[in-house]
SERO-769112 format. One record per residue (C-alpha): x, y, z. Coordinates in steps of 0.5 Angstrom, whole numbers, plus 500, padded with zeros to 3 digits. Layout:
N
> X Y Z .
...
END
This chain:
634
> 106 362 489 .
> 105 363 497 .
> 110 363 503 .
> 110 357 507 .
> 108 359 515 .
> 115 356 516 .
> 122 355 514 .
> 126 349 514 .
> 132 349 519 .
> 138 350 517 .
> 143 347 521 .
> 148 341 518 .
> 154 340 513 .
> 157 338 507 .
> 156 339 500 .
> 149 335 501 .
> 148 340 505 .
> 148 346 500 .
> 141 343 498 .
> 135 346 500 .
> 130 340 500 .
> 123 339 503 .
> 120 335 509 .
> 122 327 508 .
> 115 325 504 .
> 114 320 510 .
> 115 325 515 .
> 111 331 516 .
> 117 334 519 .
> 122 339 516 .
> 128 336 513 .
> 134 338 517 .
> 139 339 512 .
> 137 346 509 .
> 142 351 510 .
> 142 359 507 .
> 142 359 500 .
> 148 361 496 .
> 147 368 493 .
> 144 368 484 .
> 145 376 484 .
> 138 376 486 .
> 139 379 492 .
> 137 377 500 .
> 131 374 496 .
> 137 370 493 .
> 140 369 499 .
> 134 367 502 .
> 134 371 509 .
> 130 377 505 .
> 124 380 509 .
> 117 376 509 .
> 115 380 503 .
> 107 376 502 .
> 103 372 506 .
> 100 366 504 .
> 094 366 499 .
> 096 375 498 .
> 098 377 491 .
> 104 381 491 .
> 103 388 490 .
> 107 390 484 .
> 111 396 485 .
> 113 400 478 .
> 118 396 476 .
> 124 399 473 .
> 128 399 467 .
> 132 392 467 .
> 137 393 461 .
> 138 399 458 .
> 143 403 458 .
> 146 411 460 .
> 143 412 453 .
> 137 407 452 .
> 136 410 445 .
> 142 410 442 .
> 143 403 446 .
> 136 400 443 .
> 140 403 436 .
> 145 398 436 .
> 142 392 438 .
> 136 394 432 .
> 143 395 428 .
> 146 388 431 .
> 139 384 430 .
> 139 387 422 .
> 146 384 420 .
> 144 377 424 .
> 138 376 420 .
> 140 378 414 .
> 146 373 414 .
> 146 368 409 .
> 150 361 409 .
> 150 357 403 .
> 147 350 405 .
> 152 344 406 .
> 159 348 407 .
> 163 348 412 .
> 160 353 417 .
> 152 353 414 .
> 150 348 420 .
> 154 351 426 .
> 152 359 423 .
> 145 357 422 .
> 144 355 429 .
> 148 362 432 .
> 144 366 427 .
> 137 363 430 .
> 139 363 437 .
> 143 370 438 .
> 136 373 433 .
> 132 369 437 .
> 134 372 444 .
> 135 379 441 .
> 128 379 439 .
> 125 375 445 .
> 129 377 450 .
> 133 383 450 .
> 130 388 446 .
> 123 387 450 .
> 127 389 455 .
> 130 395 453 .
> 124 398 450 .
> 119 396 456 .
> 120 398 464 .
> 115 394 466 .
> 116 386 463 .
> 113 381 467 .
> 119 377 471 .
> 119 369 467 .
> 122 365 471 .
> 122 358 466 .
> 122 351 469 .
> 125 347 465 .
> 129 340 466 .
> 129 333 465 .
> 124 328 462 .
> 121 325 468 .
> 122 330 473 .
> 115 332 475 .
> 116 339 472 .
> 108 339 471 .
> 107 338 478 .
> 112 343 481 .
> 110 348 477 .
> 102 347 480 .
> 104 346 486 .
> 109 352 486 .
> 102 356 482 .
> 097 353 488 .
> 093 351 483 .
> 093 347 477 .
> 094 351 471 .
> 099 345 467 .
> 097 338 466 .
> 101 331 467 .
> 101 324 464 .
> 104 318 463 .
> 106 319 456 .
> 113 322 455 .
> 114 326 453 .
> 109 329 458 .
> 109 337 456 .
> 108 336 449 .
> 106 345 449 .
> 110 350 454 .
> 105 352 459 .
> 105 359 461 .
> 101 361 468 .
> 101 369 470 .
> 097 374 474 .
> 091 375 469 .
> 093 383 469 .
> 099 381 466 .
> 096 375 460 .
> 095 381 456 .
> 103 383 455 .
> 104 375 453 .
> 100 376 447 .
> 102 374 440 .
> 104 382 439 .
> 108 383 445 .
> 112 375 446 .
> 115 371 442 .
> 111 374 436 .
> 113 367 431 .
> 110 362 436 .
> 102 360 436 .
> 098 360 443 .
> 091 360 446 .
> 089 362 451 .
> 087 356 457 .
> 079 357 460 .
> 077 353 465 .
> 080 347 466 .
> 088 346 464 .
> 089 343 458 .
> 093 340 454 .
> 095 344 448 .
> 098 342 441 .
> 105 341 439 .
> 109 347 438 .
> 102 352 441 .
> 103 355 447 .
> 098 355 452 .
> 097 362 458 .
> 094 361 464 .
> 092 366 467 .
> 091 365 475 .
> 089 370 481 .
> 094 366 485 .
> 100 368 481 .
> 103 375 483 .
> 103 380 478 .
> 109 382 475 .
> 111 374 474 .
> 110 368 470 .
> 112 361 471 .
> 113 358 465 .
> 113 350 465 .
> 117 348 458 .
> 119 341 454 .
> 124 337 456 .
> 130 339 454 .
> 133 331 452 .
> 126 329 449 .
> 127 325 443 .
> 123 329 439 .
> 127 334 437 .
> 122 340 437 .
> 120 339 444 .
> 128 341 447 .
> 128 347 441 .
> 122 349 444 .
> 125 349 451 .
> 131 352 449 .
> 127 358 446 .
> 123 359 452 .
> 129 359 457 .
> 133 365 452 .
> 127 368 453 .
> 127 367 461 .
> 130 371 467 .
> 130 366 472 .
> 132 359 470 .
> 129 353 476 .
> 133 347 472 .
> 130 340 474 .
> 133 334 474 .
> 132 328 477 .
> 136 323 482 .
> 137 318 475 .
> 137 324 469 .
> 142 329 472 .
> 149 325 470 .
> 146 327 463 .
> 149 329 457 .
> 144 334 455 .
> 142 336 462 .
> 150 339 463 .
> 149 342 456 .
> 143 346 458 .
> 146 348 465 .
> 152 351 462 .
> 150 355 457 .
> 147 359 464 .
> 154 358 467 .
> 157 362 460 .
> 151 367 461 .
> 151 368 467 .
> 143 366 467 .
> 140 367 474 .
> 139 360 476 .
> 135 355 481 .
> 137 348 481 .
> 132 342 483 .
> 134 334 484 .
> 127 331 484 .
> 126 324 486 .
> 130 323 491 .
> 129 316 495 .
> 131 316 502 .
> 137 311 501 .
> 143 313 498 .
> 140 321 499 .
> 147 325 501 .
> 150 320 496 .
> 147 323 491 .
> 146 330 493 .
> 154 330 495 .
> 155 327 488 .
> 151 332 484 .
> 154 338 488 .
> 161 336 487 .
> 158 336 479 .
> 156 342 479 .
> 162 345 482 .
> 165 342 478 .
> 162 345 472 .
> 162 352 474 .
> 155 352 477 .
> 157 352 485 .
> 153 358 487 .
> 146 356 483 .
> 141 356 488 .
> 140 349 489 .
> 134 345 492 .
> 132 337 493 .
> 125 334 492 .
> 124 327 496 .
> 121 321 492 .
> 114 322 494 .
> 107 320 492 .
> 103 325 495 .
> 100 328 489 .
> 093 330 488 .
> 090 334 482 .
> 096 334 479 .
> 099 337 484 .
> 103 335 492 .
> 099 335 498 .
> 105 334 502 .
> 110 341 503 .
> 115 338 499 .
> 116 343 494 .
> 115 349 500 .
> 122 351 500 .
> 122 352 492 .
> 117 356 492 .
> 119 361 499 .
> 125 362 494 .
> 121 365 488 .
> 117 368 492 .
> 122 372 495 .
> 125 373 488 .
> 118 376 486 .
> 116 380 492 .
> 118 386 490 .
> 120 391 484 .
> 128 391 487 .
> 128 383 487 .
> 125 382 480 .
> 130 387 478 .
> 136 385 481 .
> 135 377 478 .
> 132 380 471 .
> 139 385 470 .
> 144 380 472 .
> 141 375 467 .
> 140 381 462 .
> 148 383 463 .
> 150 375 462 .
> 147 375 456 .
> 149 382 454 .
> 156 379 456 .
> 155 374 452 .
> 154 377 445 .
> 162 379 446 .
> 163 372 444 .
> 157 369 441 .
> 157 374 436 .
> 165 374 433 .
> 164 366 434 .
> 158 367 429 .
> 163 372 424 .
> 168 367 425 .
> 163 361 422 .
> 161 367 416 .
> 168 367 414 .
> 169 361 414 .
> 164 359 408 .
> 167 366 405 .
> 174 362 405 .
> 170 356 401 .
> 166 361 398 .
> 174 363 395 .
> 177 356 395 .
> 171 355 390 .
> 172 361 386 .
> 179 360 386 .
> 177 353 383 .
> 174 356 377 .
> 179 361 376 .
> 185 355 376 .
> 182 352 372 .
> 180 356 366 .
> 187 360 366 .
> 190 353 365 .
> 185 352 360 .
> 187 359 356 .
> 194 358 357 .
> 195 351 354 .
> 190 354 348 .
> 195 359 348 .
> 201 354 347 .
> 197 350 342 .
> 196 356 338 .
> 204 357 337 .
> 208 352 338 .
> 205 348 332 .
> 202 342 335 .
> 195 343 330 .
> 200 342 325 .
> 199 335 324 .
> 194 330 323 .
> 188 332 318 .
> 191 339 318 .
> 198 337 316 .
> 195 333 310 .
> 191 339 308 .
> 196 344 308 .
> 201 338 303 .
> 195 338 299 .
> 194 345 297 .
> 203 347 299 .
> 205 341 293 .
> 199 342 289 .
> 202 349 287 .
> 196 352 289 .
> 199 357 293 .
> 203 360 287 .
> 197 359 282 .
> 193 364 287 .
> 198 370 284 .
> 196 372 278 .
> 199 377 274 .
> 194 383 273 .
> 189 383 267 .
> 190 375 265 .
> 184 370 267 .
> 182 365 262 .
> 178 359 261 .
> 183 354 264 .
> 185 358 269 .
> 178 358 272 .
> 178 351 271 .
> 184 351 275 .
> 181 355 281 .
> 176 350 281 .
> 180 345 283 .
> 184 349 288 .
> 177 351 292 .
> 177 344 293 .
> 183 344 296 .
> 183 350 300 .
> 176 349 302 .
> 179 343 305 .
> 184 346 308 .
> 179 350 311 .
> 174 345 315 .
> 181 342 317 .
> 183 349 320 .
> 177 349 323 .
> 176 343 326 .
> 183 343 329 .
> 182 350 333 .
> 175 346 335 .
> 178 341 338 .
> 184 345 342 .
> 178 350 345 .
> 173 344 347 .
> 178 338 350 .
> 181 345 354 .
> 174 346 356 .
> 172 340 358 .
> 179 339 361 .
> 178 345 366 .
> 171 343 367 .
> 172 336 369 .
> 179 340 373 .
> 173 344 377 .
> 168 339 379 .
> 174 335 381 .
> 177 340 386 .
> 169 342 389 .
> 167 335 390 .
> 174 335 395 .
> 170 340 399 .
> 165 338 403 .
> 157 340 400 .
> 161 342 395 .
> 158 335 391 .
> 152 340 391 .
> 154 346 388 .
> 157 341 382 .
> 150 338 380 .
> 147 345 381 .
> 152 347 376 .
> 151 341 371 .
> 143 343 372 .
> 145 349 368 .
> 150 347 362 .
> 152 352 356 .
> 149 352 349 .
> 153 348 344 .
> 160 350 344 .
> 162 347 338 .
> 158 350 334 .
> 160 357 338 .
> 167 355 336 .
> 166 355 329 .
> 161 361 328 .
> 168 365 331 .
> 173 362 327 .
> 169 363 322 .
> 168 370 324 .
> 176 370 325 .
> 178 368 318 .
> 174 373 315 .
> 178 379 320 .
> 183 377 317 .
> 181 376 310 .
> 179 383 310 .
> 185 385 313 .
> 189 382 307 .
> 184 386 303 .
> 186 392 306 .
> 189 399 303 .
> 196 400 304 .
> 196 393 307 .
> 200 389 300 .
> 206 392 298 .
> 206 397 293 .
> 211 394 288 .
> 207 387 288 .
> 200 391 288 .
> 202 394 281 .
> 203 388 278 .
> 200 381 282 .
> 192 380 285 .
> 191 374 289 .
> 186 370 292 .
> 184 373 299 .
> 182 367 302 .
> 188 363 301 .
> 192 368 304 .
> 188 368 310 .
> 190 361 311 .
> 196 362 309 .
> 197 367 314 .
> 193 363 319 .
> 197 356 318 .
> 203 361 320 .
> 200 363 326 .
> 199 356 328 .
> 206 356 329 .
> 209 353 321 .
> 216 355 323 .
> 217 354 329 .
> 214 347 327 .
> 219 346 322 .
> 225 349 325 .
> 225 346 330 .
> 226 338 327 .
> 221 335 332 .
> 215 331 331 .
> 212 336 326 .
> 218 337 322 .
> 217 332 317 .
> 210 334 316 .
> 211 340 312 .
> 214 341 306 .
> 213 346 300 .
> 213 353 301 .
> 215 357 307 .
> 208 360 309 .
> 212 367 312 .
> 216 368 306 .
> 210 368 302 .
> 207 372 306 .
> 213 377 307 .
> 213 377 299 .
> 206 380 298 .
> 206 384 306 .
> 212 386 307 .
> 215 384 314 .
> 213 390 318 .
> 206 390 315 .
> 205 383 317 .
> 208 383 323 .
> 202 388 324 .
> 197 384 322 .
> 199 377 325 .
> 199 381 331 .
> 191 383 330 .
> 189 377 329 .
> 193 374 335 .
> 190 379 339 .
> 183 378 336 .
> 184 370 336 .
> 185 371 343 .
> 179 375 345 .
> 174 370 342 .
> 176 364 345 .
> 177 368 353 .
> 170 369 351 .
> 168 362 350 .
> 173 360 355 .
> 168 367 360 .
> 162 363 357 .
> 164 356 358 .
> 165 358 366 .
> 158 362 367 .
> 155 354 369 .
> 160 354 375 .
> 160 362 377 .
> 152 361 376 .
> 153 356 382 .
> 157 359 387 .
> 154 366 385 .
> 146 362 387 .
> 149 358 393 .
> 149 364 398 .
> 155 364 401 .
> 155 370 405 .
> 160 377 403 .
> 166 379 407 .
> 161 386 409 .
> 157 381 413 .
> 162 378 418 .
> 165 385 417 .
> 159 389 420 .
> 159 384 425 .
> 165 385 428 .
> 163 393 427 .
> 156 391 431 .
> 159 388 436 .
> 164 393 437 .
> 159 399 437 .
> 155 394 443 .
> 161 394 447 .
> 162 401 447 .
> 155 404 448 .
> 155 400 455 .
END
């Protein structure tokens, strides 16, 4: 990174004329456009009138640079951002809902720029300035980073994309520090011997060269609008972890999309920055320098230092011959001339992404509640589902609907058989024909049994199966929600029906055992009259069942019931205190089983949600704090 002996001139105007630009590739005389360039916060360097700070083929003596990024209290500054990186890498974000994608991407960028970047600088006075040359497939970014080094240290080709792994030249004082233990701890790297050779795809490769000044690197990244994905992300890796950008593009490239996306990300973070149009042909030339001019000022970037690079052939070993690039290379060697210099370019960079923390992190925030939106929306789901499941079991149980079909034929066989006043008996009476008879009657009643059975059975599980499909519905209206559906249905629960009948069965002998117990029949009955427990546990079940309400009521159900009413008997052995009493337990312990298979028959979906990692309200609330507790530390 030798000065030139000569600057170019600086007379002309225009917004062509707002282009440092070497000699024509035909001509060995300086181009007359240049003009003193616009100001990127380095400095005079920046500026370029600053003092010859080398002579060619002399490294540049290094002064002991200072700290470019803490703040007052370095430490306590260097605590937050520890603070800060912790709570963005413990991010969580549930794959496939609305914000996984964008979050994800925030998370690795804002981490990757906290670990490669920022914290580096915080913790050490005397980082080498990277100054990474990055831009356009095409652009000759190979070939200007031998020229600008003096030697070449990156190789070219026809093959595109050419750099397929990121180049780093520096001082051999300085290669120790690039090391996997110091930058970009997570990326390969070898070190270049000999001859520059190509590395592999995703390695860096460090070039270590006594034509580098110390306290410098250049660094010759992928293109950023390569096809292959991982070429760009490389590039978008490196320049997070840059103090100077120097953008090249090309005269047929620079109206591309990725292009502008990579610029005006240095324009929202304030990135010192160096633009270079390479490729220039003589024809159309101020047209093409006045259009992407107007471009940049257009996009915010009018004060990038900005340089032109004709349309040449001169190149020999993979580097210029002519003094094309002389005017770019006087530039960095300003900005690395000295400490001061170094230090200016570096803090504005580091005080633009710091700045930018102020949106970028809330932005993150923002993408984290909206997956805990979803994450509601979808528990929510849940909870809809199966309340309406609890209360349509609950209506079931008391408005008589159960009464009908098998169960309504069950209870006129035993109510019109007389089974019910037969299962009263006077105490000490019990012959022969009456065990005959209450043969007959278990029948009867075991039927009544399987019927009462079935029929709570089937409320639970059609309520069950009803609230399931009615949550499978309401996810897969949200996007990824699908996902979370086949999850759940990965995991099914253990047979309900059978689970349901283990608690009826249960149920019905709580409420046998209540009839048996002391003091629950009336004393004026209990002296005289024993009866069959079971029998009038259904009874008091089919009175539960809603029999009355049913009958009264003249609808539907009405002409199905006959026979004696389930509650007078009940009243006749109870007594109505006591058996209101008792309905209530058994209301009570009815509801309890079934909230719990209802709980059970939800754990799939609950499961689902609580395994898709979908972050907690504390995450986004600690990045607020975290950015908060930045902002004031400053």
């Amino acid at each position: 990174m030798t000065r030139p002996s000569a600057a170019p001139d600086t007379s002309g105007s225009g917004a062509s004329d707002r282009f440092a630009t070497g000699p024509d590739a035909t001509s060995d005389q300086p181009d007359q456009g240049h003009v003193p360039m616009p100001s990127t916060g380095g400095g005079d360097a920046a500026r370029g009138g600053g003092p010859d700070l080398r002579q060619p083929g002399r490294p540049v003596e290094a002064d002991p640079a200072r700290h470019r990024g803490t703040a007052p209290d370095g430490r306590r500054f260097e605590q937050i951002l520890e603070s800060l990186r912790g709570h963005v890498r413990d991010l969580e974000f549930s794959e496939g809902l609305p914000g996984a994608e964008e979050g994800r991407a925030l998370q690795a960028d804002v981490l990757a720029q906290l670990s490669d970047y920022v914290l580096p600088r915080v913790r050490r006075p005397d980082i080498p300035l990277l100054i990474a040359v990055a831009g356009s497939t095409g652009a000759g970014k190979s070939t200007l980073v031998n020229s600008l080094v003096g030697e070449q240290v990156t190789t070219t080709g026809v093959r595109r994309p050419t750099t397929n792994s990121p180049v780093l030249a520096c001082n051999p004082a300085d290669v120790d520090w690039f090391s996997e233990a110091s930058f970009i701890p997570t990326l390969p790297r070898v070190r270049q011997q000999g001859l520059a050779m190509p590395g592999k795809d995703g390695m860096l490769v460090l070039a270590a060269s006594e034509a580098m000044p110390p306290g410098v690197a250049l660094l010759d990244t992928p293109d950023v609008d390569s096809a292959v994905a991982a070429h760009h992300e490389f590039a978008a890796k490196f320049l997070d972890a840059a103090d100077l950008w120097v953008f090249v593009t090309t005269s047929t490239r620079y109206a591309d999309a990725r292009v502008w996306e990579f610029l005006q990300v240095a324009r929202d973070r304030d990135t010192s920055l160096a633009v270079v149009l390479s490729r220039v042909p003589r024809k159309g030339r101020r047209q093409l320098l006045d259009h992407f001019g107007a471009m940049l000022e257009a996009n915010g970037l009018g004060n990038a230092a900005r340089f032109a690079i004709p349309e040449t052939d001169q190149i020999r070993g993979e580097r210029f011959t002519s003094n094309v690039a002389d005017h770019l290379r006087e530039f960095l060697a300003e900005v690395a001339g000295e400490a001061e210099q170094r230090d200016r370019v570096s803090r504005r960079t580091f005080v633009g992404v710091i700045d930018s923390f102020r949106s970028r992190v809330p932005e993150l925030a923002r993408q984290v509640e909206a997956q805990i939106e979803t994450g509601r929306a979808l528990g929510a789901a849940v909870d809809d589902a199966f309340a309406t499941a609890s209360r349509r079991i609950d209506t079931g149980l008391g408005d008589g609907s159960l009464l009908r079909g098998s169960l309504s034929a069950r209870w006129q066989e035993v109510a019109a058989s007389g089974d019910l006043a037969k299962s009263l008996r006077m105490r000490g009476k019990r012959g022969r024909k009456a065990r005959s008879e209450q043969a007959e009657r278990g029948q009867r009643v075991a039927s009544l049994e399987r019927a009462v059975r079935d029929a709570l059975e089937a409320l639970v599980v059609s309520s069950c199966e009803r609230a399931a499909d009615q949550v499978e519905q309401a996810w897969r209206g949200v996007t990824g929600g699908a996902r979370l559906v086949v999850r759940a249905q990965e995991h099914p629960t253990a047979d309900l029906a059978k689970r349901i009948r283990k608690e009826i069965a249960e149920w019905q002998d709580e409420i046998a055992g209540m009839t048996t117990a002391s003091g629950a029949t009336k004393r004026s009955v209990a002296r005289f009259v024993t009866f069959d427990h079971d029998i009038v546990a259904l009874v008091l079940i089919i009175d539960l069942l809603g029999y009355e309400r049913s009958h009264s009521g003249g609808g539907a159900h009405a002409a199905d019931t006959s026979g004696p009413s389930p509650q007078r008997l009940l009243k006749g052995l109870f007594g109505a205190q006591s058996l209101r009493s008792m309905g209530g337990t058994a209301r009570d312990n009815l509801r309890r089983r079934i909230l719990g298979l209802l709980d059970h028959e939800r754990v799939p979906f609950d499961g689902a949600l609580a395994s898709a990692g979908i972050p907690t309200e504390e995450s986004a609330v600690q990045l607020y704090q975290a950015t908060y507790n930045l902002e004031i530390s400053r």
